[in-house]
LUMMAR-412414 format. One record per residue: residue in three letters; y, x, z of N, C-alpha, C, O in turn; residue number from 1. Coordinates in nm, 2 decimals. Layout:
N
+--------+--------+--------+--------+--------+--------+--------+--------+--------+--------+--------+--------+--------+-----+
! residu !     ny !     nx !     nz !    cay !    cax !    caz !     cy !     cx !     cz !     oy !     ox !     oz ! num !
+--------+--------+--------+--------+--------+--------+--------+--------+--------+--------+--------+--------+--------+-----+
!    ALA !      Y !      X !      Z !      Y !      X !      Z !      Y !      X !      Z !      Y !      X !      Z ! NUM !
...
+--------+--------+--------+--------+--------+--------+--------+--------+--------+--------+--------+--------+--------+-----+
% end
This chain:
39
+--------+--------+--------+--------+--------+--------+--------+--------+--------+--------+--------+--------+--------+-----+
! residu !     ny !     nx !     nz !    cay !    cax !    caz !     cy !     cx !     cz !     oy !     ox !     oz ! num !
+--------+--------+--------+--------+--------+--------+--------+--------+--------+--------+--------+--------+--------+-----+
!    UNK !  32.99 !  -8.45 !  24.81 !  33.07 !  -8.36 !  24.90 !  32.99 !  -8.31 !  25.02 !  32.91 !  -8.37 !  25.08 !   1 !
!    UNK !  33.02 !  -8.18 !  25.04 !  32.95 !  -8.13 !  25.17 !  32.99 !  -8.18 !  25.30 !  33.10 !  -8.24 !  25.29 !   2 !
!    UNK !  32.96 !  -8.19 !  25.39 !  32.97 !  -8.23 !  25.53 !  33.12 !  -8.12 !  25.62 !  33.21 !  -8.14 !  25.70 !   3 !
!    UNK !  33.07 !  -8.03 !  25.54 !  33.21 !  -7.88 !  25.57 !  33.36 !  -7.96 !  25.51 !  33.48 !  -7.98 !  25.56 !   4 !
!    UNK !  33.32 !  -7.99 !  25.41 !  33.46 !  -8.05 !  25.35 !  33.50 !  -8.20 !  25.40 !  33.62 !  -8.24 !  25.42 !   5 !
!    UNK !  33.40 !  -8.27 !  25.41 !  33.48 !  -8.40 !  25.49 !  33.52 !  -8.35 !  25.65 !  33.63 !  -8.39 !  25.71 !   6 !
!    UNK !  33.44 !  -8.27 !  25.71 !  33.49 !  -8.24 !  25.85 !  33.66 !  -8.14 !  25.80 !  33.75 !  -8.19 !  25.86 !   7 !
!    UNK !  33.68 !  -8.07 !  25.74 !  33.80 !  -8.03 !  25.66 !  33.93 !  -8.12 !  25.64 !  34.05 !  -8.10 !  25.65 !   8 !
!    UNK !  33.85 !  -8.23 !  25.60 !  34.00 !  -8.35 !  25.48 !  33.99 !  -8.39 !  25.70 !  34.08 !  -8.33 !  25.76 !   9 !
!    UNK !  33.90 !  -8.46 !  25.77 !  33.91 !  -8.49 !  25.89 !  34.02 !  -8.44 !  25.96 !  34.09 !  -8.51 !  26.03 !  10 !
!    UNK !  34.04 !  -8.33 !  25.96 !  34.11 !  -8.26 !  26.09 !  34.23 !  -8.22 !  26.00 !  34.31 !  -8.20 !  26.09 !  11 !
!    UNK !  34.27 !  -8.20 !  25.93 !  34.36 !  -8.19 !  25.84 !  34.46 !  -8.32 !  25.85 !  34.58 !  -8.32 !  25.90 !  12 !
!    UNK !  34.36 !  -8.46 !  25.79 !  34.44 !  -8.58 !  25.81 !  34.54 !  -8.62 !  25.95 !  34.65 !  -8.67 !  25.97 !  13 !
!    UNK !  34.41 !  -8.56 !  26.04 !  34.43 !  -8.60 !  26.17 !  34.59 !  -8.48 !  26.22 !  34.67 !  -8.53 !  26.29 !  14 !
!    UNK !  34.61 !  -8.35 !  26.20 !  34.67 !  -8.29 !  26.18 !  34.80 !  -8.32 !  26.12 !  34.91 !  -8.29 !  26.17 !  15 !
!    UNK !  34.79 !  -8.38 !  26.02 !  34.93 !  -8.45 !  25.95 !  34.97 !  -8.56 !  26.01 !  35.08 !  -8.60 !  26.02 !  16 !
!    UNK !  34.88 !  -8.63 !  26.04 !  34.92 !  -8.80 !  26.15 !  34.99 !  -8.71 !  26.24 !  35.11 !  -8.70 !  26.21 !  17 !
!    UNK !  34.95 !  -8.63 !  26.38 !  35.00 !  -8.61 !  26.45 !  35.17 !  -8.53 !  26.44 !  35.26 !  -8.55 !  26.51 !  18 !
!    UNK !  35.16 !  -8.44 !  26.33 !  35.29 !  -8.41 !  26.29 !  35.39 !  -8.49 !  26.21 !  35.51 !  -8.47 !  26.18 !  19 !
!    UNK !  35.31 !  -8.60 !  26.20 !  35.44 !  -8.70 !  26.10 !  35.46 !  -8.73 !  26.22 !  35.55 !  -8.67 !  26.27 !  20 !
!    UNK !  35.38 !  -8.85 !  26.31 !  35.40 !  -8.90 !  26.48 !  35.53 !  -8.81 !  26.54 !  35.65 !  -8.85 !  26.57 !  21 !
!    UNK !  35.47 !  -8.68 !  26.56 !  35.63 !  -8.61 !  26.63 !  35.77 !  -8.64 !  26.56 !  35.86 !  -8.71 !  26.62 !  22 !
!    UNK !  35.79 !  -8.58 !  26.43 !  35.86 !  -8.65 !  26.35 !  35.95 !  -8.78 !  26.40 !  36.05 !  -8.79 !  26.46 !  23 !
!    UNK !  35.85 !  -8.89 !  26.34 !  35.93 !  -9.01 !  26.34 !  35.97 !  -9.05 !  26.51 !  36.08 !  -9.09 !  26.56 !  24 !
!    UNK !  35.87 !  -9.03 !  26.56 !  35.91 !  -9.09 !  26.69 !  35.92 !  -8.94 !  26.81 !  35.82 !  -8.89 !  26.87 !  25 !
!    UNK !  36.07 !  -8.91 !  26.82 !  36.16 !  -8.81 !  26.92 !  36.06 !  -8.84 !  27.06 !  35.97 !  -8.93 !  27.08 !  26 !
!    UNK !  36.11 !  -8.72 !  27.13 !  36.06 !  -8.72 !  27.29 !  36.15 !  -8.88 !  27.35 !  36.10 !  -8.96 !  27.42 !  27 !
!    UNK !  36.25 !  -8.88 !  27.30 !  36.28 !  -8.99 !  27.37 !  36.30 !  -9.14 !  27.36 !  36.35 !  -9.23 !  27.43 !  28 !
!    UNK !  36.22 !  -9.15 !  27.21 !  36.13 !  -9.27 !  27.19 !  36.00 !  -9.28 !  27.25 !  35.94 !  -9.38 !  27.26 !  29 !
!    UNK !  35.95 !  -9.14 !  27.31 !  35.80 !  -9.10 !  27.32 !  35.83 !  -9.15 !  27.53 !  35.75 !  -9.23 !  27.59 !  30 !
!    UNK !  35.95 !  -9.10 !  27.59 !  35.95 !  -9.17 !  27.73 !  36.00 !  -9.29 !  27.74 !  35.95 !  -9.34 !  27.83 !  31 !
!    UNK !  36.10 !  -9.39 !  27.68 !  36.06 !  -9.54 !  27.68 !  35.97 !  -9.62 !  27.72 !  35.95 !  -9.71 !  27.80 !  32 !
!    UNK !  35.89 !  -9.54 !  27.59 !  35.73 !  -9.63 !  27.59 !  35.68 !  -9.59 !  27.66 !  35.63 !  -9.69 !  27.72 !  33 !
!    UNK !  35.65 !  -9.46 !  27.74 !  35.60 !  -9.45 !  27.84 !  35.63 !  -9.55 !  27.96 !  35.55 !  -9.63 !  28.00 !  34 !
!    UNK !  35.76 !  -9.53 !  28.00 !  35.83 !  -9.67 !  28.13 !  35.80 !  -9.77 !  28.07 !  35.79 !  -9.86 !  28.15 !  35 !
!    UNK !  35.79 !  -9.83 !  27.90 !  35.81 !  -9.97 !  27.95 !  35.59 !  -9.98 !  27.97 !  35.54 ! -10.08 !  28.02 !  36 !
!    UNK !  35.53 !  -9.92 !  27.95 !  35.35 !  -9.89 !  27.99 !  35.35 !  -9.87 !  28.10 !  35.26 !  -9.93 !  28.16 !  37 !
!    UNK !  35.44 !  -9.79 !  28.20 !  35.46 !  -9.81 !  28.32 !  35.48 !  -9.93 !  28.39 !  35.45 !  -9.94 !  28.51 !  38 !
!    UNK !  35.51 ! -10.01 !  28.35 !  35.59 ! -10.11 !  28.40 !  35.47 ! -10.19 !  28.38 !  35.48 ! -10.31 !  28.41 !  39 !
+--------+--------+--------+--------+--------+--------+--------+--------+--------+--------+--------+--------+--------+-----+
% end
């Protein structure tokens, strides 16, 4: 495999993690965690 295509599946994966992340966990599971890290 070329170096072009693993940097590709990379940012892609990383891309889909962060849109599942939004997904499952709402803005207001997202400030919780923030206060109880505050804390």
């Amino acid at each position: 495999m070329n170096v072009k295509m693993w940097l590709i599946i990379l940012i892609l994966a990383a891309v889909i993690l962060v849109a599942v992340g939004k997904v499952i966990n709402p803005k207001e599971q997202r400030e919780k965690y923030n206060k109880k890290k505050s804390k």
